[in-house]
N, C-alpha and C positions, 0 to 999 in steps of 0.2 A: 275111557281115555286111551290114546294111542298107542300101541306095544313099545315103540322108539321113545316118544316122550317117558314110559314109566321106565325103561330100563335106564336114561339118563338121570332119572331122578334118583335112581337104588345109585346110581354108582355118583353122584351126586355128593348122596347121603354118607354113603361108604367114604369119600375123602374127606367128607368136614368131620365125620367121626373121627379118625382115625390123627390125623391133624387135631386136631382138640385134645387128642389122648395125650398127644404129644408135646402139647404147649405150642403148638406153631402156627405163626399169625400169617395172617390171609397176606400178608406185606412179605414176609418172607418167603413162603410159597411162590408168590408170584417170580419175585425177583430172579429165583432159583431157576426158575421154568422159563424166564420172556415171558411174563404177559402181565396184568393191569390187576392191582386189587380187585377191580372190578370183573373183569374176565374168570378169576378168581371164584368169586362169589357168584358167578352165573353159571360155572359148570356147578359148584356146591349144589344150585336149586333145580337143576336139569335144563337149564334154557342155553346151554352154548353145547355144542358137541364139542367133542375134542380128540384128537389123533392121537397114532399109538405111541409118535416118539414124545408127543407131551403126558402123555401117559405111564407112558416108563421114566420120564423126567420127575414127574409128581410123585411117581412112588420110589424111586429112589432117594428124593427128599426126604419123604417119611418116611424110608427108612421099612417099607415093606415092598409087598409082590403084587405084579397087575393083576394077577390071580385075585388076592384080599382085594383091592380095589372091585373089580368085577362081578364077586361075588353075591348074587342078589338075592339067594334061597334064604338067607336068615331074615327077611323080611315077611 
Protein backbone atom coordinates (compact mmCIF):
# COMPACT_ATOMS: atom_id res chain seq x y z
CA UNK A 1 0.00 0.00 0.00
CA UNK A 2 1.00 3.48 -0.60
CA UNK A 3 3.03 5.55 2.12
CA UNK A 4 0.28 8.60 1.54
CA UNK A 5 -2.82 6.42 1.43
CA UNK A 6 -1.57 4.58 4.80
CA UNK A 7 -0.56 7.90 6.64
CA UNK A 8 -4.29 9.19 5.66
CA UNK A 9 -5.56 6.34 7.06
CA UNK A 10 -3.56 6.41 10.72
CA UNK A 11 -4.72 10.06 10.90
CA UNK A 12 -7.99 8.96 9.70
CA UNK A 13 -8.27 6.45 12.37
CA UNK A 14 -6.84 9.09 14.88
CA UNK A 15 -9.91 11.47 14.41
CA UNK A 16 -12.78 8.89 14.41
CA UNK A 17 -11.09 7.60 17.70
CA UNK A 18 -10.65 10.56 19.40
CA UNK A 19 -14.40 11.86 18.34
CA UNK A 20 -15.98 8.77 19.63
CA UNK A 21 -14.14 9.31 22.84
CA UNK A 22 -15.78 12.29 22.84
CA UNK A 23 -19.39 11.51 21.97
CA UNK A 24 -19.15 13.56 18.84
CA UNK A 25 -21.17 12.93 15.82
CA UNK A 26 -19.95 12.99 12.34
CA UNK A 27 -22.93 15.88 11.96
CA UNK A 28 -21.52 17.95 14.38
CA UNK A 29 -17.87 17.69 13.36
CA UNK A 30 -18.72 18.52 10.19
CA UNK A 31 -20.80 21.51 10.86
CA UNK A 32 -18.02 22.92 13.08
CA UNK A 33 -15.42 22.51 10.29
CA UNK A 34 -17.62 23.33 6.66
CA UNK A 35 -17.89 20.19 5.17
CA UNK A 36 -20.60 17.16 4.58
CA UNK A 37 -21.21 14.23 6.87
CA UNK A 38 -19.82 12.68 4.20
CA UNK A 39 -16.66 14.47 3.74
CA UNK A 40 -16.42 13.63 7.21
CA UNK A 41 -16.49 10.02 7.13
CA UNK A 42 -14.03 9.92 4.06
CA UNK A 43 -11.12 11.65 5.88
CA UNK A 44 -12.21 8.96 9.00
CA UNK A 45 -11.37 6.08 6.20
CA UNK A 46 -8.29 7.90 4.61
CA UNK A 47 -9.86 8.54 1.12
CA UNK A 48 -10.26 12.60 1.26
CA UNK A 49 -7.00 14.42 2.22
CA UNK A 50 -7.36 17.26 4.15
CA UNK A 51 -5.46 20.67 4.93
CA UNK A 52 -3.90 22.07 7.75
CA UNK A 53 -6.49 24.87 8.57
CA UNK A 54 -9.27 22.13 8.45
CA UNK A 55 -7.15 20.23 10.46
CA UNK A 56 -6.58 22.59 13.16
CA UNK A 57 -10.47 23.11 12.80
CA UNK A 58 -11.20 19.39 13.50
CA UNK A 59 -9.07 19.42 16.46
CA UNK A 60 -10.07 22.19 18.06
CA UNK A 61 -13.48 20.62 17.93
CA UNK A 62 -12.15 17.89 19.73
CA UNK A 63 -10.81 19.58 21.76
CA UNK A 64 -7.09 18.26 21.21
CA UNK A 65 -3.74 18.95 19.19
CA UNK A 66 -2.83 18.36 15.42
CA UNK A 67 0.09 16.65 17.14
CA UNK A 68 -2.74 13.76 18.69
CA UNK A 69 -4.39 13.81 15.45
CA UNK A 70 -1.00 13.15 13.48
CA UNK A 71 0.31 10.93 15.53
CA UNK A 72 0.84 7.43 13.70
CA UNK A 73 3.48 5.31 15.93
CA UNK A 74 0.84 3.97 18.23
CA UNK A 75 -0.36 1.89 15.31
Amino acid sequence: MEPTIMFLQKIGANIKSIRKKKLIKQDTLAKGVGLTKSEISRIENGKREIGVSKLAAIAGILGTSIEAILETDKF
